[in-house]
C-alpha positions as protocol buffer text, in pm:
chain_id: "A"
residue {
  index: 1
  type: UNK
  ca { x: 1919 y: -520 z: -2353 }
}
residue {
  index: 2
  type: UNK
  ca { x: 1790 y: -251 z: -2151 }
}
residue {
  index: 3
  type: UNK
  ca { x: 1388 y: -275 z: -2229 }
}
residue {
  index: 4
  type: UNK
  ca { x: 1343 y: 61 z: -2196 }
}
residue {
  index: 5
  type: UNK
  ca { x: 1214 y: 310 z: -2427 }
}
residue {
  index: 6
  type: UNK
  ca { x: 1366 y: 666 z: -2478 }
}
residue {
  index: 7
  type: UNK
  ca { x: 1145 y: 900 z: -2597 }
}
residue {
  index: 8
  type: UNK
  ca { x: 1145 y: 1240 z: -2783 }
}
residue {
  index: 9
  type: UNK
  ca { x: 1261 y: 1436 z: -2441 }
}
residue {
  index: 10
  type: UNK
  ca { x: 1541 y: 1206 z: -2445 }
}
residue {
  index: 11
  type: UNK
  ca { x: 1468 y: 1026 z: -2087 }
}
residue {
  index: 12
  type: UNK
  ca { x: 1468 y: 651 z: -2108 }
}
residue {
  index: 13
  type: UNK
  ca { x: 1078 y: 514 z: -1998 }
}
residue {
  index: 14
  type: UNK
  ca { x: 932 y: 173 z: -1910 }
}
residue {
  index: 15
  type: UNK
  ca { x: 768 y: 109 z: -2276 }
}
residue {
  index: 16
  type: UNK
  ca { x: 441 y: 151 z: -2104 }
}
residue {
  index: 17
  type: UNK
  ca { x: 561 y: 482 z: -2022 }
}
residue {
  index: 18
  type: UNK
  ca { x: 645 y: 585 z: -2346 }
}
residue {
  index: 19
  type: UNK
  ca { x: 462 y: 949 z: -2444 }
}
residue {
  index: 20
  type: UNK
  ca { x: 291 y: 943 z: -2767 }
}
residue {
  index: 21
  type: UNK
  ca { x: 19 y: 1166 z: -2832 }
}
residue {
  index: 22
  type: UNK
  ca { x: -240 y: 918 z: -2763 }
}
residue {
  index: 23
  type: UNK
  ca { x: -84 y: 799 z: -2446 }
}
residue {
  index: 24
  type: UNK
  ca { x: 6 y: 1127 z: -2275 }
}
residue {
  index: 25
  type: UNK
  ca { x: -180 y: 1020 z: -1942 }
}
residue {
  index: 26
  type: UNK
  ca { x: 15 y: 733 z: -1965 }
}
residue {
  index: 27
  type: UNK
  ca { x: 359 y: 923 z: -1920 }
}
residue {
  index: 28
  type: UNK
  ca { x: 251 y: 1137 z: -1637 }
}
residue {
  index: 29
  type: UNK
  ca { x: 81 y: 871 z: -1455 }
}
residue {
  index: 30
  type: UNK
  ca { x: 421 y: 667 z: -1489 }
}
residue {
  index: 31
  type: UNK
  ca { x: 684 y: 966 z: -1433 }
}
residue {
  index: 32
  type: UNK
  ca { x: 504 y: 1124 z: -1112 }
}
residue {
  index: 33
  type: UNK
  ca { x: 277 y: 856 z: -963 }
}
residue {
  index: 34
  type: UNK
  ca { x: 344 y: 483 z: -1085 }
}
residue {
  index: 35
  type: UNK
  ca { x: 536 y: 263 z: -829 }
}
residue {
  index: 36
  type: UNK
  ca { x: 590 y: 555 z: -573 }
}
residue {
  index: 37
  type: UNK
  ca { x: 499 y: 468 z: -199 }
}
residue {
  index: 38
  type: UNK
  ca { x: 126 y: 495 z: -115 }
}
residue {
  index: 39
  type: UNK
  ca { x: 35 y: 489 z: 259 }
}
residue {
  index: 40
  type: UNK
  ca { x: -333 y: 571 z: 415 }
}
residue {
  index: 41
  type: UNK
  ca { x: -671 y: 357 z: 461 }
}
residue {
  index: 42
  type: UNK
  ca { x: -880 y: 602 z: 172 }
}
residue {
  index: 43
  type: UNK
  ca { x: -588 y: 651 z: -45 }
}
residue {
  index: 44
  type: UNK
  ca { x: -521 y: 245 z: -54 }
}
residue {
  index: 45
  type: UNK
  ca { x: -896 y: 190 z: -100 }
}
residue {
  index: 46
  type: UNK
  ca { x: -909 y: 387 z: -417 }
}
residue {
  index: 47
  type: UNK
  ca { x: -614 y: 235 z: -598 }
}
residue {
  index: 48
  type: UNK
  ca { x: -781 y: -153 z: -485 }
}
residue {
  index: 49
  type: UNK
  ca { x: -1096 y: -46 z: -640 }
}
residue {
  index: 50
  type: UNK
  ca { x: -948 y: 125 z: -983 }
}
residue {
  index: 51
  type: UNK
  ca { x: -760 y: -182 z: -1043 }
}
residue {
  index: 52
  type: UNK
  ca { x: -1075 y: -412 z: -937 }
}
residue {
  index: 53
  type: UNK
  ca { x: -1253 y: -184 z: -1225 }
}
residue {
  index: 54
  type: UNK
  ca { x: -935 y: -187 z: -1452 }
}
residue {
  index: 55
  type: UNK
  ca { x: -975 y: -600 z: -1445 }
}
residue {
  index: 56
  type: UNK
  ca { x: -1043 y: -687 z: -1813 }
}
residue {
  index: 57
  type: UNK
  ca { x: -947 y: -357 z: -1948 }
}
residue {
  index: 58
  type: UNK
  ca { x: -665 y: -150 z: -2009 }
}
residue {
  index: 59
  type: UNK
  ca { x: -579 y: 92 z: -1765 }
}
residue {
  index: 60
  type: UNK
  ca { x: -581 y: 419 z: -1943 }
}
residue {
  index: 61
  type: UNK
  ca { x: -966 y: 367 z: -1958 }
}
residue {
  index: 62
  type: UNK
  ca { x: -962 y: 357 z: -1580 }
}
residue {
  index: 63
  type: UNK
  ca { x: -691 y: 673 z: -1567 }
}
residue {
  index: 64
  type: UNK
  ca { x: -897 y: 884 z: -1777 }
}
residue {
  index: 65
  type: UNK
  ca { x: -1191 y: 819 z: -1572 }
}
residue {
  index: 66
  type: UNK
  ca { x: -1040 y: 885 z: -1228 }
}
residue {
  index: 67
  type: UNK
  ca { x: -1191 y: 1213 z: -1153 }
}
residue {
  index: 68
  type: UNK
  ca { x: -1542 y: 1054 z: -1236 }
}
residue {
  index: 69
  type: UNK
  ca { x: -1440 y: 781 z: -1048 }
}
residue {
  index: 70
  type: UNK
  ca { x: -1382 y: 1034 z: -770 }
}
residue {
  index: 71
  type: UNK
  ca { x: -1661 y: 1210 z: -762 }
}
residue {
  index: 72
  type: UNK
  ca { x: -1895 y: 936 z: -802 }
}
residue {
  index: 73
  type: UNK
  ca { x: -1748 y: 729 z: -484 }
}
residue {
  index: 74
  type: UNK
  ca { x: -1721 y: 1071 z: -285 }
}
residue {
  index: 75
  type: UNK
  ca { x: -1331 y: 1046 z: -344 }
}
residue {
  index: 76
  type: UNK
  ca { x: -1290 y: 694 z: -212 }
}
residue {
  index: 77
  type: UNK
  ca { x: -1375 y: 807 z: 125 }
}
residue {
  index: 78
  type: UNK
  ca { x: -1423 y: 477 z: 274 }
}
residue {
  index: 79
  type: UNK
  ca { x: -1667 y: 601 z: 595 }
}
residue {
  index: 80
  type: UNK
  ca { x: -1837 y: 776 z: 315 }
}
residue {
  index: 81
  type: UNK
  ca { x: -1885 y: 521 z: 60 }
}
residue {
  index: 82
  type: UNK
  ca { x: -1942 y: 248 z: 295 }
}
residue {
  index: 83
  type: UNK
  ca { x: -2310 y: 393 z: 364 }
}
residue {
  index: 84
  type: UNK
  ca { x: -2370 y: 352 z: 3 }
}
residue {
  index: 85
  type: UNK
  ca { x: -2737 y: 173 z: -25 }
}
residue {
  index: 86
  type: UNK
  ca { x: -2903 y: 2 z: -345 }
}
residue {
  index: 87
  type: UNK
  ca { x: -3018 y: 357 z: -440 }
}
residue {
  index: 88
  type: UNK
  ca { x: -2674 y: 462 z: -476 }
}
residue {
  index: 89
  type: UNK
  ca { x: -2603 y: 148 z: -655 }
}
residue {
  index: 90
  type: UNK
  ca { x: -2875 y: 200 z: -927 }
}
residue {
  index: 91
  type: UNK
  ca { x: -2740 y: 588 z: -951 }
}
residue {
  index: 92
  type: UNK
  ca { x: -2379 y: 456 z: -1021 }
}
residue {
  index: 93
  type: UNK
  ca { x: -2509 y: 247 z: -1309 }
}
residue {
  index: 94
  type: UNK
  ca { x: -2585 y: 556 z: -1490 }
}
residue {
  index: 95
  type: UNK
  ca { x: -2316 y: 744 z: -1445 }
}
residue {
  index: 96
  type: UNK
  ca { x: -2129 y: 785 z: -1751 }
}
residue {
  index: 97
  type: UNK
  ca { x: -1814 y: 893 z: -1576 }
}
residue {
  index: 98
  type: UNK
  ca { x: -1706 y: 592 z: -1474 }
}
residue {
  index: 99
  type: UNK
  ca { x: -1714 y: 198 z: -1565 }
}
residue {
  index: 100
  type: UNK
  ca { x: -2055 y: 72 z: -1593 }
}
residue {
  index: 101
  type: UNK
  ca { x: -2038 y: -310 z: -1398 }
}
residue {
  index: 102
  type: UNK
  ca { x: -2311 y: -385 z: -1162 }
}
residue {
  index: 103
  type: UNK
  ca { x: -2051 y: -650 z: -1003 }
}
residue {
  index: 104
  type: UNK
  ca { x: -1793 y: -416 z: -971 }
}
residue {
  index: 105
  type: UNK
  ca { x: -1993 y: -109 z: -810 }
}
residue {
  index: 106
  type: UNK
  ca { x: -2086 y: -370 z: -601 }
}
residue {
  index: 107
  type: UNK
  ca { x: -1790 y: -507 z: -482 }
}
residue {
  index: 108
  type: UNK
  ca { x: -1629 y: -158 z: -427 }
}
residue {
  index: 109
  type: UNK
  ca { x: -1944 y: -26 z: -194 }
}
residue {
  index: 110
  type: UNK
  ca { x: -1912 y: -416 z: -15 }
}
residue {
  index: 111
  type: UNK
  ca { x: -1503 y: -306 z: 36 }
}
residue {
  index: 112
  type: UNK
  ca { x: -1538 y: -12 z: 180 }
}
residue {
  index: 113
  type: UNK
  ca { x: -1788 y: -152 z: 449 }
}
residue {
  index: 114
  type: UNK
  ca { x: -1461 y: -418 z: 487 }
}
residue {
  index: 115
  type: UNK
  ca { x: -1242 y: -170 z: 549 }
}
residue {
  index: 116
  type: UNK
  ca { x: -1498 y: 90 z: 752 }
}
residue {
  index: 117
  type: UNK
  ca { x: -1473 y: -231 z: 1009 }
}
residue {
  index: 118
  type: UNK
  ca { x: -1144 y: -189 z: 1033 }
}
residue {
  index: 119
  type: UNK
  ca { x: -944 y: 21 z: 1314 }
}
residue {
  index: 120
  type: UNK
  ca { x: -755 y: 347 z: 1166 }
}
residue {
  index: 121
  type: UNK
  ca { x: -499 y: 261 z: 977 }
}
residue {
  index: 122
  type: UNK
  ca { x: -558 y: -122 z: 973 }
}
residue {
  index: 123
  type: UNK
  ca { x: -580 y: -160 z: 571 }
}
residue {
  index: 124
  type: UNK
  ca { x: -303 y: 80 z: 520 }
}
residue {
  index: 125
  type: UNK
  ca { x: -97 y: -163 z: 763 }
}
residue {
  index: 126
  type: UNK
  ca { x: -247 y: -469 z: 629 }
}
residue {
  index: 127
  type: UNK
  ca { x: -157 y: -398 z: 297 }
}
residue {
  index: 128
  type: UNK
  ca { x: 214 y: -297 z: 357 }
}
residue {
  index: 129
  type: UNK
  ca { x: 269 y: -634 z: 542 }
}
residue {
  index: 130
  type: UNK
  ca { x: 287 y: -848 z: 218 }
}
residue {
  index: 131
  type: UNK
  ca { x: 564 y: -620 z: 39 }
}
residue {
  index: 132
  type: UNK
  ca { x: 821 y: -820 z: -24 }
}
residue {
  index: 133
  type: UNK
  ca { x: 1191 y: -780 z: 39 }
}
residue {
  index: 134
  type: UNK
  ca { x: 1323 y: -451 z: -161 }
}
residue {
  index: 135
  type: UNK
  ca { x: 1653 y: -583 z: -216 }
}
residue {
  index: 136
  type: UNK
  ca { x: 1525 y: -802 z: -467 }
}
residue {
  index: 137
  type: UNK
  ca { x: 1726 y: -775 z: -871 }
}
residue {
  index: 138
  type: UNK
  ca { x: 1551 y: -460 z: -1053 }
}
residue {
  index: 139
  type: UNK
  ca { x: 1340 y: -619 z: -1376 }
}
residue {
  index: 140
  type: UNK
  ca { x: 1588 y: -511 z: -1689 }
}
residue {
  index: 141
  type: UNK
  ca { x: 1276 y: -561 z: -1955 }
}
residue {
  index: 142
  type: UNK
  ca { x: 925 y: -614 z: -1961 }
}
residue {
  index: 143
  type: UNK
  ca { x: 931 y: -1008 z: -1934 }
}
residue {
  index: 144
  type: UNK
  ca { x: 1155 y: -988 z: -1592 }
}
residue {
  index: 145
  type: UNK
  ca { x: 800 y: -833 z: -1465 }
}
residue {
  index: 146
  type: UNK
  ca { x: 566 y: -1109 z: -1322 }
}
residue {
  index: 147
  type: UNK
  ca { x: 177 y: -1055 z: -1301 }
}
residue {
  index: 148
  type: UNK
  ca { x: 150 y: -1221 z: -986 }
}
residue {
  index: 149
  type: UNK
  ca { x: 402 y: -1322 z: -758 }
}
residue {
  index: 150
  type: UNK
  ca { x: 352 y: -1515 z: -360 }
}
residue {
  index: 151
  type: UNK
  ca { x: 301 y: -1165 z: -197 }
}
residue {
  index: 152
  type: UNK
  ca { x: 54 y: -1080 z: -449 }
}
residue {
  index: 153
  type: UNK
  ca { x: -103 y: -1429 z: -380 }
}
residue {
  index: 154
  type: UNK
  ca { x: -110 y: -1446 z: 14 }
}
residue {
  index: 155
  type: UNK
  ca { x: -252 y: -1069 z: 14 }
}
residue {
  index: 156
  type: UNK
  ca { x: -537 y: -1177 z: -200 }
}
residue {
  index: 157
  type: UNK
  ca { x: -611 y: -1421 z: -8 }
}
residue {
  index: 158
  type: UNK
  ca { x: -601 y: -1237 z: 300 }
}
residue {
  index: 159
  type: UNK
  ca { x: -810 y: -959 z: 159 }
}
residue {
  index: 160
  type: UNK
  ca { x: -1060 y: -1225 z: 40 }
}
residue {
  index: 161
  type: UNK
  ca { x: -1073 y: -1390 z: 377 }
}
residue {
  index: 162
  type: UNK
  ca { x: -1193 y: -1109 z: 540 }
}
residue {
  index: 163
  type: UNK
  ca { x: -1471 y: -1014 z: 290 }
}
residue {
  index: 164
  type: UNK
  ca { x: -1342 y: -799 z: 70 }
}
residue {
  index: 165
  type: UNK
  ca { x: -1425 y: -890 z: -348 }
}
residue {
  index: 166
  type: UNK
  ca { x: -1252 y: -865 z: -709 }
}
residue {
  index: 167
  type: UNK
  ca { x: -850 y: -886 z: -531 }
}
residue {
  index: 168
  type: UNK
  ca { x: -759 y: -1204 z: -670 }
}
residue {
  index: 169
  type: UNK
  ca { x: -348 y: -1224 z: -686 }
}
residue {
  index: 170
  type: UNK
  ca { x: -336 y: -1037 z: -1032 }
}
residue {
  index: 171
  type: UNK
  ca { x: -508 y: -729 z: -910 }
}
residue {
  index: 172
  type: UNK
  ca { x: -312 y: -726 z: -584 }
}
residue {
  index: 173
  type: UNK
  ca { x: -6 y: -712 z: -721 }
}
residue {
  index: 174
  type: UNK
  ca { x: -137 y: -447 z: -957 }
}
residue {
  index: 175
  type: UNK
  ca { x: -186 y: -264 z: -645 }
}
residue {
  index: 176
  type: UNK
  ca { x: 121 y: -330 z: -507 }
}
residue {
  index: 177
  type: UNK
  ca { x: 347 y: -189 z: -786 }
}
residue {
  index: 178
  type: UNK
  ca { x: 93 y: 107 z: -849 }
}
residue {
  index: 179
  type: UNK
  ca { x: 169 y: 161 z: -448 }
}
residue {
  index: 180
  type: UNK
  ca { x: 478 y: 116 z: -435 }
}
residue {
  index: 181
  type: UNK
  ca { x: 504 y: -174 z: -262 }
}
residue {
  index: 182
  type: UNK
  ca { x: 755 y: -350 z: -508 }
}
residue {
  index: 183
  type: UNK
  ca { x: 927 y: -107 z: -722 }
}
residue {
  index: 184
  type: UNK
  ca { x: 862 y: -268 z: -1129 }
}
residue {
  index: 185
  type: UNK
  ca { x: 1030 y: 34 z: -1280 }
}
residue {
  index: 186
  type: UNK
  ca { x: 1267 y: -121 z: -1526 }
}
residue {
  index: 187
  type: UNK
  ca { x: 1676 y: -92 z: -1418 }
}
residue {
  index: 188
  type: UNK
  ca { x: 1735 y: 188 z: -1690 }
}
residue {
  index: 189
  type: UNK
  ca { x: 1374 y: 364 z: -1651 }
}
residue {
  index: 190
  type: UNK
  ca { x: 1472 y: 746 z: -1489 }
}
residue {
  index: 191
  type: UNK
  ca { x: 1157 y: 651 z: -1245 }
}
residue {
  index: 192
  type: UNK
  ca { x: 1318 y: 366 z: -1065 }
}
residue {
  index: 193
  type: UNK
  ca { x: 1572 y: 566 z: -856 }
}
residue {
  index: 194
  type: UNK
  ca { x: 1314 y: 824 z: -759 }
}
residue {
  index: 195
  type: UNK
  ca { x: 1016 y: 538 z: -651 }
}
residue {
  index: 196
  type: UNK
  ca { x: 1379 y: 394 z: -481 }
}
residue {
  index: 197
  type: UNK
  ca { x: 1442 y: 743 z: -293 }
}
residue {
  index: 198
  type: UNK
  ca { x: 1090 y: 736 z: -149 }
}
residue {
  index: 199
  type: UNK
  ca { x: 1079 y: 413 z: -18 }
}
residue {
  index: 200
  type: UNK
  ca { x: 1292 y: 524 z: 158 }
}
């Protein structure tokens, strides 16, 4: 059983992947951007805080948000949002572009004066340590896919002993296969040997 899905174009998908007309984003996102190789401090910081927001919902709410996600955090530059006051807080909380959770405005303004502590290039390298061994066997269907895994688990706690919030093991490995840091394309998805290529 191969677990993937082949759609109307004919090229086999993760199900998740699968176009319908309600889930359009959902293809793109997972044919051009899903599990490929993410590297730099603001890029990382943007996909830790979408899936901090994504926790508890599904993540085409957060995808179809993301450019009022972007402008609302000044595009997840972390120098930028990091001198974010209580003012900025309040204005978030009525913005209609993006999720609406005091905690989680908060805990993305706290991370990015984490990670504005940081040297250049720190979180990016930080982040890339806990990626496991790629030789590991390619998932053939959706149950070979765990939701957290001991990377997933040490990184959260790493990220949580140095003050930053909402990374418990489940988001971080969220991270980690939106980033390319594991590659949870299934075996027969026509993604997997492309995220593969640019790992390198």
């Amino acid at each position: 059983m191969s677990g993937v899905v082949t759609a109307p174009d004919g090229i086999p998908r993760c199900p998740w992947g699968m176009e319908s007309e309600q889930m359009a984003d959902y293809r793109a996102y997972h044919d051009t951007e899903w599990g490929l190789p993410v590297h730099g401090d603001d890029a990382l910081f943007e996909r830790m805080s979408l899936e901090a927001f994504q926790s508890g919902l599904s993540w085409i709410t957060i995808l179809r948000r993301r450019p009022g996600f972007r402008a609302a955090f000044a595009g997840f530059r972390i120098a930028e949002v990091a001198r974010f006051t209580e003012a900025d807080a309040e204005r978030l909380l009525g913005d209609p572009g993006i999720i609406r959770n005091r905690a989680k405005i908060a805990a993305t303004i706290n991370n990015a004066k984490v990670a504005a502590a940081l040297t250049p290039g720190e979180l990016d390298e930080l982040i890339w340590s806990y990626a496991p061994d790629r030789g590991r066997p390619a998932p053939r269907t959706g149950a070979d896919v765990q939701p957290v895994t001991p990377e997933s688990t040490a990184l959260a706690k790493d990220l949580k002993k140095r003050g930053f919030r909402f990374v418990g093991p489940t988001t971080a490995y969220a991270m980690m296969q939106a980033c390319g840091l594991v590659n949870d394309h299934l075996a027969a998805c026509h993604a997997r040997a492309a995220a593969e290529a640019a790992a390198g």
